[in-house]
C-alpha positions in Angstrom: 139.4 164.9 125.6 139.9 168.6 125.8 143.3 169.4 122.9 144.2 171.9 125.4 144.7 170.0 128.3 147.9 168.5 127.0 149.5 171.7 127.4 148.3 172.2 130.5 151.2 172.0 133.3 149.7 171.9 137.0 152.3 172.3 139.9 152.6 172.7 143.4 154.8 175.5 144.8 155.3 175.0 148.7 157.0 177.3 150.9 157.8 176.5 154.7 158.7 179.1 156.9 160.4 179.0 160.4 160.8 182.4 162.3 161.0 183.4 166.2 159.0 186.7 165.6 155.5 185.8 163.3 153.6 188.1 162.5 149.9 188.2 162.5 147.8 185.8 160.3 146.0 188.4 158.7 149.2 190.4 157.3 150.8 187.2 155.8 148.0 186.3 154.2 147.0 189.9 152.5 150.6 190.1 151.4 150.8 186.3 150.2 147.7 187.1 148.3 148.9 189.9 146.6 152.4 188.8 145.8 151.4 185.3 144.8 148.5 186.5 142.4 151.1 188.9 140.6 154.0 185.9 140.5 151.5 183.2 139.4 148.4 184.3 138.1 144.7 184.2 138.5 145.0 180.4 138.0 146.2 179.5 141.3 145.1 178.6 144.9 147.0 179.1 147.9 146.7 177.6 151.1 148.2 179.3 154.5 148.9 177.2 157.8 150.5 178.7 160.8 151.7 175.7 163.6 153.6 178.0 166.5 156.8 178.9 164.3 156.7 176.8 161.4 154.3 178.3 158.5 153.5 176.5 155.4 152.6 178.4 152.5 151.1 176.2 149.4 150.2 177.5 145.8 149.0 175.4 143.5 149.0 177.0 140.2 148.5 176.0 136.4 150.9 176.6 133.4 154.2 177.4 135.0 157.3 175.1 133.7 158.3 174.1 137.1 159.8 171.1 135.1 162.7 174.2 134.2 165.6 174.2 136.8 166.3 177.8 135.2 162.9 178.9 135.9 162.4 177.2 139.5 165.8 178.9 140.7 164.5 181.7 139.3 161.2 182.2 141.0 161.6 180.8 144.4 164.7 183.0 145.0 162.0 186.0 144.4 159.9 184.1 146.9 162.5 184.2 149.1 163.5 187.8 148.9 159.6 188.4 149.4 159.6 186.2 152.3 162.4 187.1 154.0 161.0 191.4 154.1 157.8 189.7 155.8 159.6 187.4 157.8 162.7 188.9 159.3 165.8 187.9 157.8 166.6 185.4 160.5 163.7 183.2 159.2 164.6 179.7 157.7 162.9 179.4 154.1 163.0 175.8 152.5 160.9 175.4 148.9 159.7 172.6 147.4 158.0 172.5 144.4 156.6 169.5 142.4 154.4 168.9 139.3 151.1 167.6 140.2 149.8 167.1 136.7 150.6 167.8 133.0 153.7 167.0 130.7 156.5 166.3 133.2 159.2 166.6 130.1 160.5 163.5 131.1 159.5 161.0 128.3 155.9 159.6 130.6 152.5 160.5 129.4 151.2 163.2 130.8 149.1 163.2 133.9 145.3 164.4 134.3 144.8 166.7 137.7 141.4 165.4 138.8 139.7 167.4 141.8 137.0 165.9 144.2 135.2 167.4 146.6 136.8 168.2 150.3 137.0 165.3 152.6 134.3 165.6 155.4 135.8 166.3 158.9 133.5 164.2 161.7 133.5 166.3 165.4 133.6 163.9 167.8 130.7 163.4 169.9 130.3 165.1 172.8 129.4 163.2 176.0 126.9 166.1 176.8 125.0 165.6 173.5 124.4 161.7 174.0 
């Protein structure tokens, strides 16, 4: 077992978004990118879904105490303020963020984050093709 991964805190910051005026996919993503890198880090990966007015903006990231109220209020009201100039400040913001792995400071061992491969997405047959 690696000593270092009992330090290791992996967490899950998710951002949903609900606004009458989106902009365009490509401008939330090049400023998500740039804002989330500097607020979490090269270890992270974010994931951006647009469904008609409701966006959903996922980071997961490594070594950030999201088991810390102080820190959790903390960060997502700078996500908010970020979200809100991109946005429009009529746009409905909700956060959620939960630890996906690591010490959760609760008193349980710690959990391992184990990643396997994407899940393979079948098309459906086409009628044409049979």
């Amino acid at each position: 077992m690696n000593p270092n991964s009992a330090h290791q805190i992996w967490s899950r910051w998710t951002a949903t978004v609900r606004t009458t005026a989106p902009p365009r996919f490509d401008v939330v993503q090049y400023h998500c990118a740039r804002f989330y890198r500097k607020a979490f880090g090269a270890a992270s990966e974010m994931r951006i879904t647009a469904r008609g007015p409701v966006w959903t903006i996922e980071c997961r990231t490594e070594g950030h105490p999201a088991h810390d109220p102080a820190y959790v209020a903390y960060l997502t009201a700078h996500l908010d303020t970020f979200l809100r100039n991109g946005f429009g400040a009529d746009a409905a913001i909700a956060f959620d963020v939960t630890i996906e792995a690591g010490d959760r400071q609760d008193g349980t061992p710690p959990d391992q984050l184990i990643l396997g491969p994407e899940p393979i997405r079948l098309q459906p047959r086409l009628l044409e093709q049979e």
